[in-house]
C-alpha positions in Angstrom: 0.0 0.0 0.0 1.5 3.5 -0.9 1.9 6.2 1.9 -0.7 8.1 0.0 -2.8 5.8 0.3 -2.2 4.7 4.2 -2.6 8.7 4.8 -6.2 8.5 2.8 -7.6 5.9 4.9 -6.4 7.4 8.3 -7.8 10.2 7.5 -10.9 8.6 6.7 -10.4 7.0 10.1 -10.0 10.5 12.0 -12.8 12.3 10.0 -15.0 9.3 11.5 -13.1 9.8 15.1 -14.5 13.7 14.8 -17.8 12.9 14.1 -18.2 11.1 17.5 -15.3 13.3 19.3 -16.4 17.2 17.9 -12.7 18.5 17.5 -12.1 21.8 19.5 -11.7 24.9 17.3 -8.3 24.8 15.0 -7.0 21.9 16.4 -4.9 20.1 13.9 -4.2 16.2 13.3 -0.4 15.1 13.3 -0.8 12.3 11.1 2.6 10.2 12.2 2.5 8.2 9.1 2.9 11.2 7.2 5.9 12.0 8.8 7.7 8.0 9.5 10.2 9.0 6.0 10.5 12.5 5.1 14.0 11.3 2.3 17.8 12.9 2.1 16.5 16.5 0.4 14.4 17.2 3.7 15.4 20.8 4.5 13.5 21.4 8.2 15.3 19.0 10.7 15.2 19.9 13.6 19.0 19.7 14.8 18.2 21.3 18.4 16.1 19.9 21.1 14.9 23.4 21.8 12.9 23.9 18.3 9.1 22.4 18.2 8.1 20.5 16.1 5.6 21.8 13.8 5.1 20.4 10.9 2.2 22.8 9.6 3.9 25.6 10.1 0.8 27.0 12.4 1.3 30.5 14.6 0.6 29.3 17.9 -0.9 28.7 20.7 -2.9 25.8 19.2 -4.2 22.0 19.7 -2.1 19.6 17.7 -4.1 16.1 18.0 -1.5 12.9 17.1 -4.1 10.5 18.5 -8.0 10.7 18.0 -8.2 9.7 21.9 -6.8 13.5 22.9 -10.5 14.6 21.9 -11.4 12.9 24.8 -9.1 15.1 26.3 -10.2 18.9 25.2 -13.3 18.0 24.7 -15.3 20.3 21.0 -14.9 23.4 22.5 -11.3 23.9 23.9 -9.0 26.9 22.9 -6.0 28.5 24.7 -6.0 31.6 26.0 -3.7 34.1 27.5 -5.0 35.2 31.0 -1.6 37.4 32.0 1.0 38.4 30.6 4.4 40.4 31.5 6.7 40.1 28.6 9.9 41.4 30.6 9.1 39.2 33.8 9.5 35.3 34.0 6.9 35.3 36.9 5.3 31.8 36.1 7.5 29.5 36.1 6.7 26.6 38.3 5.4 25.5 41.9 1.3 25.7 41.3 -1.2 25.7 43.4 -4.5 25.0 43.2 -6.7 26.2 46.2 -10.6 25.1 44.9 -12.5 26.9 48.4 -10.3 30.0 47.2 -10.2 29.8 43.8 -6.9 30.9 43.6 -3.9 29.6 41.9 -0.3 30.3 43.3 3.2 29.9 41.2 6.6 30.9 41.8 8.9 33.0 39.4 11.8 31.4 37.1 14.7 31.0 40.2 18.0 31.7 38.6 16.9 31.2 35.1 16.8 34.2 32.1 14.5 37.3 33.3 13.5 35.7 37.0 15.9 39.0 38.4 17.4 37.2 41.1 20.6 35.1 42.3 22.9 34.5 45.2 22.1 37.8 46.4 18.1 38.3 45.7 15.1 35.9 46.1 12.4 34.4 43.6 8.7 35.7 43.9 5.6 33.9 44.9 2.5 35.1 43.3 -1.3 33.8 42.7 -3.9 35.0 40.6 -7.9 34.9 41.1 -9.7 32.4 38.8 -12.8 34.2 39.9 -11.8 37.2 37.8 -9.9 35.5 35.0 -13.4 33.8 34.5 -15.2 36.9 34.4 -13.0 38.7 32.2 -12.7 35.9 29.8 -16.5 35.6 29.4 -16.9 40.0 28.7 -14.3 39.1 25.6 -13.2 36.3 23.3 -9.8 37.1 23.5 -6.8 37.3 25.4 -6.7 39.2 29.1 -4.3 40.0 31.5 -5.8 39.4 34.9 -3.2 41.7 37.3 -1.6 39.1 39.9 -0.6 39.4 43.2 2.7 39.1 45.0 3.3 37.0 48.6 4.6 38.9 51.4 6.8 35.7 52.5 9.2 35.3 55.5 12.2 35.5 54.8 12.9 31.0 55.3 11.1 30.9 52.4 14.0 31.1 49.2 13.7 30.3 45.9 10.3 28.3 45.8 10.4 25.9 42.6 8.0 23.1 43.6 4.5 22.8 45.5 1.5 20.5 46.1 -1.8 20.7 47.7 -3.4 22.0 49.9 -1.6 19.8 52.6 -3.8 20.4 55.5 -5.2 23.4 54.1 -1.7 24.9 53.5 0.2 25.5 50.8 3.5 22.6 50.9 6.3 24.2 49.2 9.7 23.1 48.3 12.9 25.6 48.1 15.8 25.1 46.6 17.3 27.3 49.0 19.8 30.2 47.9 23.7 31.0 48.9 23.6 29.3 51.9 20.4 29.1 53.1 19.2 25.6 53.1 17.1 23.9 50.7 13.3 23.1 52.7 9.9 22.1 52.3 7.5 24.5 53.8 4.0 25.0 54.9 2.5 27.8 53.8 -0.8 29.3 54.8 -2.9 30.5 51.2 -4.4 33.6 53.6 -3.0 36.8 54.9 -0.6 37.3 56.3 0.8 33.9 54.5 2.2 32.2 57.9 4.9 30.0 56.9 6.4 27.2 58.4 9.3 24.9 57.6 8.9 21.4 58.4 12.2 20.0 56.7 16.2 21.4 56.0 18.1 18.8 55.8 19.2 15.8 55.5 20.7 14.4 59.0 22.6 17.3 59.3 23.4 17.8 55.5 22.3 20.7 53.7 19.5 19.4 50.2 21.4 20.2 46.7 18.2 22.6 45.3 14.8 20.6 45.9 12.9 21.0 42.8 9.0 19.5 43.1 7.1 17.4 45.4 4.0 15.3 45.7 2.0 13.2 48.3 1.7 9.8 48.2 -1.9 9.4 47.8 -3.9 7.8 50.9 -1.4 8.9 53.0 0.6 12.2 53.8 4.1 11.0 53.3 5.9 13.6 51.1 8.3 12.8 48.0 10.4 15.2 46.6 13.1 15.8 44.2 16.6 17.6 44.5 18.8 18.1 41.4 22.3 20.3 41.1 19.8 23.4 39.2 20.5 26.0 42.0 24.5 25.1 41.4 23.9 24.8 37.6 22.3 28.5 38.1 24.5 30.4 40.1 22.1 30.6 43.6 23.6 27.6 45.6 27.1 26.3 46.0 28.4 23.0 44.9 26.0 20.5 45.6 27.5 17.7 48.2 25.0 15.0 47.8 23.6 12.9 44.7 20.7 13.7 42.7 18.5 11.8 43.7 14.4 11.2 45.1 13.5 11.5 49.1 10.9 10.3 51.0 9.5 12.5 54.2 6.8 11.0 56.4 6.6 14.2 58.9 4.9 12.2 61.5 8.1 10.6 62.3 10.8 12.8 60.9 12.4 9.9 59.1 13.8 11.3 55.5 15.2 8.4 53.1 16.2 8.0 49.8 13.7 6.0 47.1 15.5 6.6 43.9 19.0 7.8 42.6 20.9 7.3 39.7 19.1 10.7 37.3 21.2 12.9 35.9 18.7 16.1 37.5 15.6 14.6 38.6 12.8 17.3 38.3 9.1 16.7 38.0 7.0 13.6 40.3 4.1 12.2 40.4 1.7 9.5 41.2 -0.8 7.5 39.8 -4.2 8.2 42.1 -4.1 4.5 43.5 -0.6 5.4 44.5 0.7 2.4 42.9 3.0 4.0 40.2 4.9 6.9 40.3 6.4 9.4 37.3 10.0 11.5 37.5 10.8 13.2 34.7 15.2 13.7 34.1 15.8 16.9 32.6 19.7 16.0 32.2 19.3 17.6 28.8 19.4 20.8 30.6 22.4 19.7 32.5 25.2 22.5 30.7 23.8 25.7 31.5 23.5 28.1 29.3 23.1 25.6 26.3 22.2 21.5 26.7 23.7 18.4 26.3 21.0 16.6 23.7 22.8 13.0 24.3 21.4 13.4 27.7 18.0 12.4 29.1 14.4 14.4 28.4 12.8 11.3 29.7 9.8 10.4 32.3 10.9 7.2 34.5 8.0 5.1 35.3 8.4 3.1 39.0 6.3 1.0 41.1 5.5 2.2 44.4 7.0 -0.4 47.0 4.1 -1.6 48.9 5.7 -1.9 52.2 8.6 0.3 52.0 7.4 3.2 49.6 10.8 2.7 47.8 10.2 3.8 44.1 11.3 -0.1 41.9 10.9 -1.4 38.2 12.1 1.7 36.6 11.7 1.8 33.4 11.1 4.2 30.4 7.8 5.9 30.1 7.9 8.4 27.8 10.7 10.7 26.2 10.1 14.3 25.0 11.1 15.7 21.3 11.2 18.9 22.4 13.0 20.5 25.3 12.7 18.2 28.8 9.7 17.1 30.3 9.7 19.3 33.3 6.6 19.6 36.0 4.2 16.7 35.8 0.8 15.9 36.5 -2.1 13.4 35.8 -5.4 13.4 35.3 -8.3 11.2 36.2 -8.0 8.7 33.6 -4.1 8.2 33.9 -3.0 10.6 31.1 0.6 12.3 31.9 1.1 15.6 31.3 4.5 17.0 31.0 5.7 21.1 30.3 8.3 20.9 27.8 10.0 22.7 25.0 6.9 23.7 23.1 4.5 23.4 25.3 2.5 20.6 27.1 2.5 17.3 25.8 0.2 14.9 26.6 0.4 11.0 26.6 -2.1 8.0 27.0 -1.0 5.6 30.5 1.1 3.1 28.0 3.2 6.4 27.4 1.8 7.3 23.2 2.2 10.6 22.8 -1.6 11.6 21.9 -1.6 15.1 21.7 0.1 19.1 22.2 -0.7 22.2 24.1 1.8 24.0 21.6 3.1 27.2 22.4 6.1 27.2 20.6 8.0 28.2 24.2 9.4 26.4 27.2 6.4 25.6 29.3 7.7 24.0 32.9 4.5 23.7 34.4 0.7 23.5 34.7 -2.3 22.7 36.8 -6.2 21.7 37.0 -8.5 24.5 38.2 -11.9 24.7 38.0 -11.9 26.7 34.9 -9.3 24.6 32.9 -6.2 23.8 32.5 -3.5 26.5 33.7 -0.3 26.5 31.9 3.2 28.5 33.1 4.7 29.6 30.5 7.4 31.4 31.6 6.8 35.4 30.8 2.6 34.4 30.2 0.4 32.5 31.6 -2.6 30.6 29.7 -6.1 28.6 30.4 -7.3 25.6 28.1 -11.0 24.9 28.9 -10.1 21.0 28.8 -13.2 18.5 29.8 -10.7 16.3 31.6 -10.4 17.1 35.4 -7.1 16.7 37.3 -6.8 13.8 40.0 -7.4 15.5 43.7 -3.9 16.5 45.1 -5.5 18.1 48.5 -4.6 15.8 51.2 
């Protein structure tokens, strides 16, 4: 059978997908078969990890759809739209927040990276923005907003926020990567005025954390996993980091802190499966040679089952690995699709780890998050809402 023809009948098979799964406004099919041998005059590789791949040559944001099961995902009517926006200003960058009695989502700026404005010598930024009023402006227009956020007053324990998860308890629970010589932590964070913080873990017996990245809690239980790569080294804000890179477990009923997982180049994103069963890490070792990347090096999500007895993360093997950029922060939703920030935006695969579909921005996207009103995507210098139909597995613990 000639390609032509293959490509005929799958999209004979996709145009019959769409009649049962209405595709969302300019969503566009990535047909893969189109794409499998492309021949030795091809003039658009794509010899950097950092470029997206796009083979229509669309302006984004848009929906690319590799798999008809992604309509399952956005549902007819999604679209992506910008909800603020500060072009000079990475302030969403990672560490959301959902808080649902609130409606308020909270996110940390880029720590050390380009345009976060701060170092060895000056903080990161904690910010949230009202959903309440991003949902009223986006219903007076059908465009774009910018919904003005607002900056935490935190103590001064609280340095270079990068991760978070929750509500824990009704707090906010926070990971650092610490800055100079201020201690790495993971920190409790009230989501009300005056923001009371407290800091529940520094170290690890008596040895300072490398730059803790993200956390997540064990579902069914509040035992906290967390990550802690060489970043804060790799960016200037922490000295030479003295331990591995490797993945933690906290249960803070008994203080005990262990390790679960080692051998990543910079383990970043984690997550669980909502039966706790299975956990995600994503390895952005790609990233591993600030200010440029080492391409050889992983952009990969680690799949692990979830010891049972001891919690210890075993079974590693290969989930998924990204084409563009590093998968970064991660989250699930409730039917077990992984959602990763990347290199062009948010990619999106099935639980056997296919690649079904793209949020594509055509920018580094490190994080995002389930709200009420969507899906909320960092992206860096912006941040955007896709009015997805899936829903996010509960985090609140």
């Amino acid at each position: 059978m000639t390609k032509s023809a293959v490509g005929a009948i799958l999209a004979i098979a996709l145009a019959a997908a769409s009649s049962i799964r209405a595709s969302p406004p300019g969503a566009l099919y990535i047909d893969p078969l189109q794409h499998n041998v492309v021949g030795a005059n091809y003039t658009k590789w794509r010899n950097s990890s950092l470029i997206g791949f796009n083979p229509t040559n669309s302006a984004p944001p848009f929906i690319q759809v590799f798999d008809s099961s992604f309509l399952d995902v956005t549902g007819p009517s999604a679209t992506i739209r910008e909800i603020a926006s500060n072009p000079g200003f990475a302030f969403a960058h990672e560490a959301p927040i959902y808080v649902p009695y609130l409606n308020l989502v909270f996110f940390s700026s880029n720590d050390g990276g380009a345009l976060g404005y701060n170092g060895w010598y000056n903080n990161s930024v904690v910010s949230m923005i009202n959903m309440t009023e991003v949902d009223m402006a986006l219903t007076s227009t059908p465009g774009n907003v910018n919904i003005q956020i607002q900056t935490l007053n935190l103590s001064d324990n609280v340095q270079m926020v990068n991760g978070g998860t929750g509500p824990y308890k009704g707090d906010l629970l926070f990971v650092t990567s610490g800055r100079a010589l201020l201690p790495p932590s993971v920190v409790r964070v009230n989501p009300s005025p005056p923001y009371n913080t407290t800091v529940i873990l520094d170290n690890f017996l008596g040895r300072q954390f490398n730059s803790l990245n993200d956390i997540k809690i064990l579902p069914g239980t509040d035992i906290m996993f967390f990550t802690d790569p060489a970043y804060g080294w790799l960016n200037g804000f922490r000295p030479e980091p003295m331990l591995p890179s490797q993945i933690y477990r906290f249960d803070p009923s008994t203080g005990q802190v262990r390790v679960v997982a080692d051998q990543f180049v910079h383990p970043n994103g984690i997550a669980f499966t909502p039966n706790g069963k299975t956990a995600f890490v994503t390895d952005t070792g790609i990233l591993g040679d600030f200010p440029g990347t080492n391409q050889t090096f992983p952009a990969t999500i680690y799949q692990f089952d979830v010891d049972p007895t001891t919690q210890s993360f075993m079974n590693r093997r290969v989930f998924a690995y990204s084409d563009s950029g590093a998968p970064d922060g991660i989250q699930l939703d409730t039917e077990g699709n992984v959602y990763a920030g990347c290199g062009d935006g948010i990619h999106v695969w099935n639980g056997e780890g296919m690649l079904i579909g793209k949020f594509y921005l055509n920018s580094t996207t490190a994080e995002m998050m389930f709200t009420k009103s969507g899906l909320i995507i960092l992206d860096e210098t912006a941040m955007y809402v896709t009015n997805i139909q899936a829903h996010g597995m509960t985090l609140a613990t």
